[in-house]
C-alpha positions in Angstrom: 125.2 -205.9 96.9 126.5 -202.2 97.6 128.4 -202.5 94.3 125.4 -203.9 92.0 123.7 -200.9 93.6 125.8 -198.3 92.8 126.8 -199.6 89.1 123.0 -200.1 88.2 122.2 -196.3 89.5 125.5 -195.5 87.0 124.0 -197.4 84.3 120.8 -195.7 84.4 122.1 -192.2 85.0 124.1 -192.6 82.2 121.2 -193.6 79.8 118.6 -191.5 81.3 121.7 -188.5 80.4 122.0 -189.4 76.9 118.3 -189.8 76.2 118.4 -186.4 77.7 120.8 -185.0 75.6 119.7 -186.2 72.3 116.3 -185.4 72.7 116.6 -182.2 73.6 115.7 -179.6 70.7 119.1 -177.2 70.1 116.7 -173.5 70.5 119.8 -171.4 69.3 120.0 -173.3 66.1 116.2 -173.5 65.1 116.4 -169.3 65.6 119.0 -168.7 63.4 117.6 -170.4 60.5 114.0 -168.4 60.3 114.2 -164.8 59.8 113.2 -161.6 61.4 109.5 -160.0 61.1 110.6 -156.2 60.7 113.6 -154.9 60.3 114.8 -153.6 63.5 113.9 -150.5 65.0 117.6 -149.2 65.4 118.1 -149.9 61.1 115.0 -147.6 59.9 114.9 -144.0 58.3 116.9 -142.7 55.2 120.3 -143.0 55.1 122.8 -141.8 52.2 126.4 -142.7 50.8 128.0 -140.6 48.8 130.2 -142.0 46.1 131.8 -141.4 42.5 131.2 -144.1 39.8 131.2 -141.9 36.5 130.5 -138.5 38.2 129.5 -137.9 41.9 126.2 -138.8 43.1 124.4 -139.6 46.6 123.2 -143.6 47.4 120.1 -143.6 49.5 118.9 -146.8 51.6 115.1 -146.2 53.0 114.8 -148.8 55.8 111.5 -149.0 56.8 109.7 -152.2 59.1 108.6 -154.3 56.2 110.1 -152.4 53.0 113.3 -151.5 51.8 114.1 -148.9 48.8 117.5 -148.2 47.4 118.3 -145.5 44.8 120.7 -144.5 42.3 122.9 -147.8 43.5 124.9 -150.1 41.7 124.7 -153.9 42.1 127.5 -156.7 41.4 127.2 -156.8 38.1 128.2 -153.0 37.5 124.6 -151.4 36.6 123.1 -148.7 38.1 120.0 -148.4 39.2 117.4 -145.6 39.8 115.1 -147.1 42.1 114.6 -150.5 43.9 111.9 -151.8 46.0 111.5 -154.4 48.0 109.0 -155.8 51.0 110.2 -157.8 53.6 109.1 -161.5 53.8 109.3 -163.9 56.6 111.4 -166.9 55.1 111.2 -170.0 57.8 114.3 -171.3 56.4 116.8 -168.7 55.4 119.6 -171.5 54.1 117.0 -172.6 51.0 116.9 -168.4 50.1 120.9 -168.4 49.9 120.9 -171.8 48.0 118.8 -170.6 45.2 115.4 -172.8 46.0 112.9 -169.7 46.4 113.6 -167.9 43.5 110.7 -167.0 41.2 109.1 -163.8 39.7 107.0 -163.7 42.5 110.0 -163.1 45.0 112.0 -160.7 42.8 110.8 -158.0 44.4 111.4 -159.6 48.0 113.6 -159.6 51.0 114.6 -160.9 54.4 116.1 -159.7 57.6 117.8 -161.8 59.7 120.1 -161.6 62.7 123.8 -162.6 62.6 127.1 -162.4 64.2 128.4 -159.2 66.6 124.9 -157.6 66.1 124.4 -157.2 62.3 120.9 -158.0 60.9 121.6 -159.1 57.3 119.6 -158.0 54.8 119.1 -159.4 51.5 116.9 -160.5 48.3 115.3 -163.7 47.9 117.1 -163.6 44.3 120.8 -164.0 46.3 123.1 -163.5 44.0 121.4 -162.2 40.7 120.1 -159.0 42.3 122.6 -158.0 44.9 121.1 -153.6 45.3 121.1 -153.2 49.2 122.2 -156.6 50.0 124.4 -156.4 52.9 124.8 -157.2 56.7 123.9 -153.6 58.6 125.0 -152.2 62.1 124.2 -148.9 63.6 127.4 -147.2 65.3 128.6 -143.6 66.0 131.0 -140.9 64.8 131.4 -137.3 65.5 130.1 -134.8 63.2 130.5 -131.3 64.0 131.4 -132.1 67.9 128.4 -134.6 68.1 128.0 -137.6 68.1 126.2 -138.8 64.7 124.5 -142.5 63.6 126.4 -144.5 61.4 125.0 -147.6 59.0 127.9 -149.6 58.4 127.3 -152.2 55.5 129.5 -155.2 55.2 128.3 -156.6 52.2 128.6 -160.3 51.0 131.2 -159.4 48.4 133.5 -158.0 50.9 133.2 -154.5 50.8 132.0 -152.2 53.5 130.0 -149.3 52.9 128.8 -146.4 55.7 125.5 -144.5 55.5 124.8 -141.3 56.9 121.7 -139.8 57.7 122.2 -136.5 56.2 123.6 -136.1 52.7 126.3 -133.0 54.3 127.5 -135.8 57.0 127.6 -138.7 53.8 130.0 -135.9 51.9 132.0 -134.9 54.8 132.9 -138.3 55.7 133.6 -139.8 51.8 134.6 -136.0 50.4 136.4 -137.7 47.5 133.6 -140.1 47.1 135.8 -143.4 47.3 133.3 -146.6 46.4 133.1 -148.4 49.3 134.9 -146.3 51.9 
């Protein structure tokens, strides 16, 4: 009797468990497929990179909640460009942005912030891949300037490369002097 007992209590821990367990939604998973609001607070201002691509010149990033504006920046493809706008979007699922399934030329002109690995918010188009100015996945950290302690953007773009901003153009200079693309 004692034995029937205990192995129908077993049977029905065990299946009340894996009812349990599949049922259960996975939280972490369903918030790292939508995308952020605003662009975090810590991102926002104007920050500059100064580089040489045919002469010297400074690349500024304007982070703001909901837009983004990059000028004098080059994208993939090699082309400069004066100025870029765009204005952040809330995409439910950012996996159909990267495969291509949102783009239009209503989205050209927008982007989405989302949160990813070691604390970088990546920020990109809804075009991914045919319009890659200010793309990129941005951390704040510090350096010393001076004998102070100064912000730093650090962009790791998707292609690789990592780029800092400053937010003054004497700290961009003083940091990349020689103006080494993506130093």
């Amino acid at each position: 009797m004692k034995l029937t007992t205990i192995a129908g209590a077993l049977v029905a821990a065990t299946t009340l468990g894996v009812s349990l367990a599949v049922t259960t939604p996975d939280v972490a998973q369903a918030k790292a497929k939508s995308s952020l609001a605003a662009v975090p607070q810590s991102l926002r201002g104007t920050w500059y990179h100064y580089q040489e691509a045919n002469g010297y010149f400074y690349e500024s990033l304007n982070l703001g909640a909901k837009k983004m504006t990059v000028r004098n920046a080059y994208d993939a493809y090699g082309r400069k460009h004066a100025k870029k706008t765009y204005t952040l979007h809330v995409a439910k699922d950012v996996n159909k942005i990267t495969n291509g399934d949102y783009i239009t030329k209503k989205t050209a002109k927008w982007m989405y912030a989302a949160t990813r690995k070691n604390g970088y918010t990546e920020i990109d188009n809804w075009n991914f891949g045919f319009d890659s100015v200010g793309h990129g996945n941005y951390k704040v950290s510090h350096q010393t300037y001076q004998g102070k302690s100064v912000k730093v953007l650090t962009n790791k773009t998707n292609y690789g490369f990592t780029d800092h901003f400053y937010q003054t153009k004497a700290q961009a200079k003083f940091f990349n002097p020689v103006g080494a693309l993506h130093k």
